[in-house]
N, C-alpha and C positions, 0 to 999 in steps of 0.2 A: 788600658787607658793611657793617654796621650800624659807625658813627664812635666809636674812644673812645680815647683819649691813654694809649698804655702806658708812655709815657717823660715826662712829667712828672708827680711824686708831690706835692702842696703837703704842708707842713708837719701840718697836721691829719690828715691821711689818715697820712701816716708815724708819728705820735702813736699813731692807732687799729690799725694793724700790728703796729705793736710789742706794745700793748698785750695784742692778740687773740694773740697770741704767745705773751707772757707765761701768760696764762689756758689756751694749747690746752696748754703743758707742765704746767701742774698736774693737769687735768684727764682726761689721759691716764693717771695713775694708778688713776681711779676706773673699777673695772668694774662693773656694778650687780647683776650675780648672785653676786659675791664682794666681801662685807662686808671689810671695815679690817680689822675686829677678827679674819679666818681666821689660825689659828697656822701660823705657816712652819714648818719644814723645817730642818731644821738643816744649816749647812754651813761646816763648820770644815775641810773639805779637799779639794781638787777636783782631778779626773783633765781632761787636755786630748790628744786623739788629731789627731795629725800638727803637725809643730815645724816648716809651714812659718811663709810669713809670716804667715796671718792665726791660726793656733795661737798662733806665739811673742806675737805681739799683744795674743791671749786671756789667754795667760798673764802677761801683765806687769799688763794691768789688774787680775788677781787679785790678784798680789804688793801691787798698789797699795797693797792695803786690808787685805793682812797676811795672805791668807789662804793654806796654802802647797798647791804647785800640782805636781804630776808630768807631764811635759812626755813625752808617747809617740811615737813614732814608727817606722817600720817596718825603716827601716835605719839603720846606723852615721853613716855619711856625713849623711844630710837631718837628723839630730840634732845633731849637732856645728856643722851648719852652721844649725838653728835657734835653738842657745843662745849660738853667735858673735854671730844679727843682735840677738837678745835683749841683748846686751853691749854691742854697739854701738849699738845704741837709748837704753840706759841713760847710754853713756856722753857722748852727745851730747847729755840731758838736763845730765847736770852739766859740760861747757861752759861750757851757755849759761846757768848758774851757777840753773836752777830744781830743781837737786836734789842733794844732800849728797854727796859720796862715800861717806860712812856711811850714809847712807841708799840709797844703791846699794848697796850691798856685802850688809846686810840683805834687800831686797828680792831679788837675784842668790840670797840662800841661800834662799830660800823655793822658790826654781826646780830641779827635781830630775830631771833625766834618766833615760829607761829605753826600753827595746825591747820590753818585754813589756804585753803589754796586762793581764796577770795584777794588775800592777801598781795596779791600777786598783779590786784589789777592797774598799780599805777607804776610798776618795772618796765622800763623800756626794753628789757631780753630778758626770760626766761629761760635757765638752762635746765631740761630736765637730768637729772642723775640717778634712775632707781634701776632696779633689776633687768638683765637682758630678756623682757616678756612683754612678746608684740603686745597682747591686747590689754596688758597694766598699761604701757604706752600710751597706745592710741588712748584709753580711758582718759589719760590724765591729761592729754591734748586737746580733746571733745572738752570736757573742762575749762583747759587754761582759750580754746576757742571762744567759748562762752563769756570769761571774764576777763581778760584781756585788751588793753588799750588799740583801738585800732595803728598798724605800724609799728606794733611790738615787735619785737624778735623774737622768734619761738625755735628755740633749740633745743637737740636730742641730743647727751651724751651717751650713746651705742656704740658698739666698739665692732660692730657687722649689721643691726640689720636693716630693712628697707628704708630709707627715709623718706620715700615719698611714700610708702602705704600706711606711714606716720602721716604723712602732711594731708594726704587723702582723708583722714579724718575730720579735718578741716574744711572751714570758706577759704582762708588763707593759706592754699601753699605756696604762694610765695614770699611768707613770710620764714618757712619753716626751713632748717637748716641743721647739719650734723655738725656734734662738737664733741669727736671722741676725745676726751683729756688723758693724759697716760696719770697710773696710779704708781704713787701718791700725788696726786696734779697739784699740790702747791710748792713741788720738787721736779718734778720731770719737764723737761723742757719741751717737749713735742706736742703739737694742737693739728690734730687731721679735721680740717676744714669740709664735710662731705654737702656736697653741690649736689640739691635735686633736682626734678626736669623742670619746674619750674620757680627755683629760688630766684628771688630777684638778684640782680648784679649788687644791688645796692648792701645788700642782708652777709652778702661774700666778704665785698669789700671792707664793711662794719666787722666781721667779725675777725678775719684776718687781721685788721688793724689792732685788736684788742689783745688777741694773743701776740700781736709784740709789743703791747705796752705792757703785758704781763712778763715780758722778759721769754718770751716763748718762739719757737719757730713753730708758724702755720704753715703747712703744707693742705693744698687743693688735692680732693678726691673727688671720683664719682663714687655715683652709687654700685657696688659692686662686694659681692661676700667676703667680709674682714677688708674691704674700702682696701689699702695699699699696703701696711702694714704686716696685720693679721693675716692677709692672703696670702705670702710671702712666708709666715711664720707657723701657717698649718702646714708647707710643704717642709721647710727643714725639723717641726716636731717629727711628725709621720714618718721621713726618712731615715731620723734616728730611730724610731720606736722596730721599724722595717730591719734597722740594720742590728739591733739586738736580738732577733728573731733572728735572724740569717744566720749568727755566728759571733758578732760582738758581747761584751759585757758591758751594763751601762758605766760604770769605771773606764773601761778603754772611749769608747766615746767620749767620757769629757775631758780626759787625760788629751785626745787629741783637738777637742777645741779648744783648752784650754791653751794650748802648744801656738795652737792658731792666732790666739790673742784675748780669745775671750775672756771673760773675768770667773764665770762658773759656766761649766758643761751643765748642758738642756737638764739630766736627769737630777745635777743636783738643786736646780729651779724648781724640778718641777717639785721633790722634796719641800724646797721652802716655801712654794704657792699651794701647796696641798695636793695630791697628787685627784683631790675632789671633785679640785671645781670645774661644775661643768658636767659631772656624773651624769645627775638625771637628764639633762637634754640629751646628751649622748646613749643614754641607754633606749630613750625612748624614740631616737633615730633608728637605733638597729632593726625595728621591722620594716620601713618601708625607702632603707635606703637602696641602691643599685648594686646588685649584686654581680657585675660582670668586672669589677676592679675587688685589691685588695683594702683589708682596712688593719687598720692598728686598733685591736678592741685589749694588749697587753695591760694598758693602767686602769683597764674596768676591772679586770681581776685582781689587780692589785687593791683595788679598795675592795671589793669584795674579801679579800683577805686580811683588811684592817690596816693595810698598808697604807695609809694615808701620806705620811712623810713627817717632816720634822715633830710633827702637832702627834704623831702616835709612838714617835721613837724609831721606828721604822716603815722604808718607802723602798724607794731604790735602795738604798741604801739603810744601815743602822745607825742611830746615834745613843749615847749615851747619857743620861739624865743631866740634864744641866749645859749642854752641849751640840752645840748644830756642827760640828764636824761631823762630815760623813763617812763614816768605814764599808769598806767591802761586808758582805753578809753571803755567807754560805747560802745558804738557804732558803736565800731571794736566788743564787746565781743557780743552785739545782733545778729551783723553778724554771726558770727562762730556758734551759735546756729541754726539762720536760714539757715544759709548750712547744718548744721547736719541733720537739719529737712529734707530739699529740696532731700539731699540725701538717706533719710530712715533708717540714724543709730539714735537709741535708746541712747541718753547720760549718758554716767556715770561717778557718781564721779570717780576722780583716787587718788590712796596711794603716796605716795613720792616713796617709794622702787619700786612700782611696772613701776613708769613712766622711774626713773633710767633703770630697769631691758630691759624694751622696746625700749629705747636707746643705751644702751650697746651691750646688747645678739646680735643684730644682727651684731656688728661689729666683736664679737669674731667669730659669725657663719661662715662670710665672712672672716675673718681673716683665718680661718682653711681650705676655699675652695680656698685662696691663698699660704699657706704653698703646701697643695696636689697637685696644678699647676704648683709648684717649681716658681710663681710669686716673692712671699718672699725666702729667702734661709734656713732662721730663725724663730721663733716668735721671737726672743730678736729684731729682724730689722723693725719687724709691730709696737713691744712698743717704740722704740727711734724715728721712726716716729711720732708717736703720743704725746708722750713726745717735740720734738725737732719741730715739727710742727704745730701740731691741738691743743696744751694747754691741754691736759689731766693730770689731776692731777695727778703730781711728787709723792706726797704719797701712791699712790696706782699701781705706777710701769708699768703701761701700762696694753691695754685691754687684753696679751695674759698671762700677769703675772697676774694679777687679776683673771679670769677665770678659773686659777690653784688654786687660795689663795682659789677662792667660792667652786672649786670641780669640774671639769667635768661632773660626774654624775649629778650634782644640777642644774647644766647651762643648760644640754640638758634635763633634764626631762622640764625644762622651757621651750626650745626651742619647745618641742613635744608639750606640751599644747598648745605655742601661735600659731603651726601652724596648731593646728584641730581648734583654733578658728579663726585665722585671714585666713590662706592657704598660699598662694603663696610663699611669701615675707620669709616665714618663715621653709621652707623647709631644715629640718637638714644638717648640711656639711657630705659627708660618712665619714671625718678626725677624727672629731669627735666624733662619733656613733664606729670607730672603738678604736678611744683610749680608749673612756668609756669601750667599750667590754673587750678591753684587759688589765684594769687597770691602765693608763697610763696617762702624763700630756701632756702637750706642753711642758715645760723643758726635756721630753726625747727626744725631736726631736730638740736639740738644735747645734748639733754637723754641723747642714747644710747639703744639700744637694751634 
């Protein structure tokens, strides 16, 4: 593979990072088919459906900004216990001495519990926030259709899936709109704005405007599997999950993103996220998904094995009672050998650059088969996601601005080799293959679509 230093950044290059940074967050405000000047939506009062944690979240960055919020949820119990973490989030704020008790106690009265979704009918936006399960969804859409102010907002926070087979439940899809919020959402600064086939410009505009009065950057999605983000972020899990099969230990892989910049290597996230979530969808893909690529089925057996992650004491790694450091574990790392075996790949050691390379490449690949789908509008909108969401190292400007730094040509002559040797997964983007042809970066395609 083609040479290029992903661990040291000189002083200039970090300058131009930032800077391109700076420019992709402004920037991402601008959609070119909805002028500045579209009149928003009014929203002086918002319904939010399910008081877990990423609802109560939703709802406190509303209170943020004054505006008062009716927190729904289906049972007694998940409500009491969503307005408790709501209290206690609050109150952990004024601790740490960044927020008043008076301005706690105000912000807490803007927060309004209820069971009934009925409740819901005089909120100028509804944001839903329950469980990633289309037909919960659609259920409580068909609902909030039923009781709803006509010209409400009707929003989905999904973090992947259809939004218009959500809004198809409906009279109104152009009312209906994606607002994946990153968790903990009244912390994370990122709002993917996901645009259906028929959201009105007006519903875009309104809501975009609201995640920057929340202090947040909106970035515009289409509708597309994990919208810009997530789609990005199943290619660099998978390719580390691949390269621990191949030959890596998950230790060596974060050892070298963390070299890279990162703040925690994948494996010991996925320790702290549970190595769970997300089990049973996944288990119950594996009969009818396509069987002519490979998959990463490693952290189903890990929980199979109680391997959960920090919540069992051991995942990828062990911890020790009282303690989320993670240590090496024998007997996770015999494992992974003996799968490699089971499976009939040949182990090999792996380079620092080249495990980088196998984690990145594919997100730029996928990055470029989202620009061509008009999914992103931009590459500057893929890096301040990833910058503003996923924790990609600030100094290296995002994967679409990197990508340019290494060369086009270098990225894809990599991407051709990994995919005569791995196949599938690694099937060049044509965006790609056609800028290399014609000379060109992702910074020439920055003007939007």
């Amino acid at each position: 593979m083609s040479a290029f230093d992903f661990f040291h950044v000189s002083d200039e290059e970090r300058a131009r990072a930032l800077a391109h940074a700076q420019l992709a967050a402004a920037q991402a405000a601008s959609i070119p088919d909805i002028p500045s000047s579209t009149p928003l939506r009014r929203v002086q009062r918002v319904a939010v459906i399910g008081a877990g944690t990423m609802g109560g979240g939703i709802a406190m960055s509303l209170a943020n900004i004054g505006i008062p919020v009716t927190l729904i949820d289906s049972n007694q119990q998940g409500l009491e216990r969503g307005m408790a973490r709501v209290q206690d989030n609050y109150a952990t704020t004024v601790k740490r001495a960044k927020l008043s008790p008076a301005d706690m106690a105000q912000r807490m009265a803007l927060i309004t519990g209820s069971l009934q979704i009925a409740d819901a009918i005089d909120a100028d936006m509804v944001i839903e926030a329950v469980f990633e399960d289309m037909e919960l969804k659609q259920g409580i859409f068909r609902q909030l259709d039923a009781c709803c102010k006509p010209g409400a907002i009707l929003a989905t926070n999904t973090s992947g899936l259809d939004v218009d087979a959500i809004a198809a439940v409906t009279s109104r899809p152009q009312d209906v709109v994606g607002a994946h919020f990153f968790s903990p959402a009244h912390v994370m600064k990122l709002l993917e704005v996901v645009r259906g086939a028929h959201t009105a410009p007006d519903v875009i505009a309104t809501l975009m405007n609201l995640g920057q009065r929340m202090g947040k950057i909106a970035v515009l999605a289409r509708i597309y599997p994990g919208f810009i983000g997530n789609a990005l972020f199943r290619n660099y899990t998978r390719e580390a999950h691949f390269l621990v099969e191949d030959g890596a230990l998950p230790n060596e892989v974060d050892a070298a993103l963390r070299k890279f910049g990162y703040a925690m290597g994948i494996f010991a996230v996925h320790d702290m996220a549970g190595n769970d979530v997300g089990y049973q969808t996944r288990k119950a893909q594996m009969a009818t998904r396509p069987t002519d690529r490979r998959w990463n089925d490693l952290i189903l057996k890990l929980c199979d094995l109680g391997r959960l992650g920090q919540k069992s004491g051991k995942g990828w790694y062990r911890y020790d009672a009282g303690d989320r450091t993670p240590h090496r574990d024998p007997e996770l790392e015999r494992f992974i050998v003996e799968e490699s075996a089971r499976m009939g790949i040949q182990r090999q050691p792996m380079d620092e650059a080249d495990i980088i390379k196998r984690c990145l490449y594919g997100m730029m690949n996928e990055g470029a088969k989202l620009l061509e789908q008009g999914i992103a509008l931009r590459p500057s909108d893929i890096d301040i996601t990833y910058l503003t969401g996923y924790g990609f190292p600030a100094h290296h400007g995002g994967p679409m601005f990197l990508a340019d730094r290494i060369g086009l040509a270098n990225v894809l002559a990599d991407i051709r080799q990994l995919h005569a040797q791995y196949g599938y997964w690694w099937q060049p983007a044509p965006l790609l293959e056609r800028l290399v042809r014609e000379g060109k970066c992702f910074a020439d395609l920055q003007q939007g679509r």
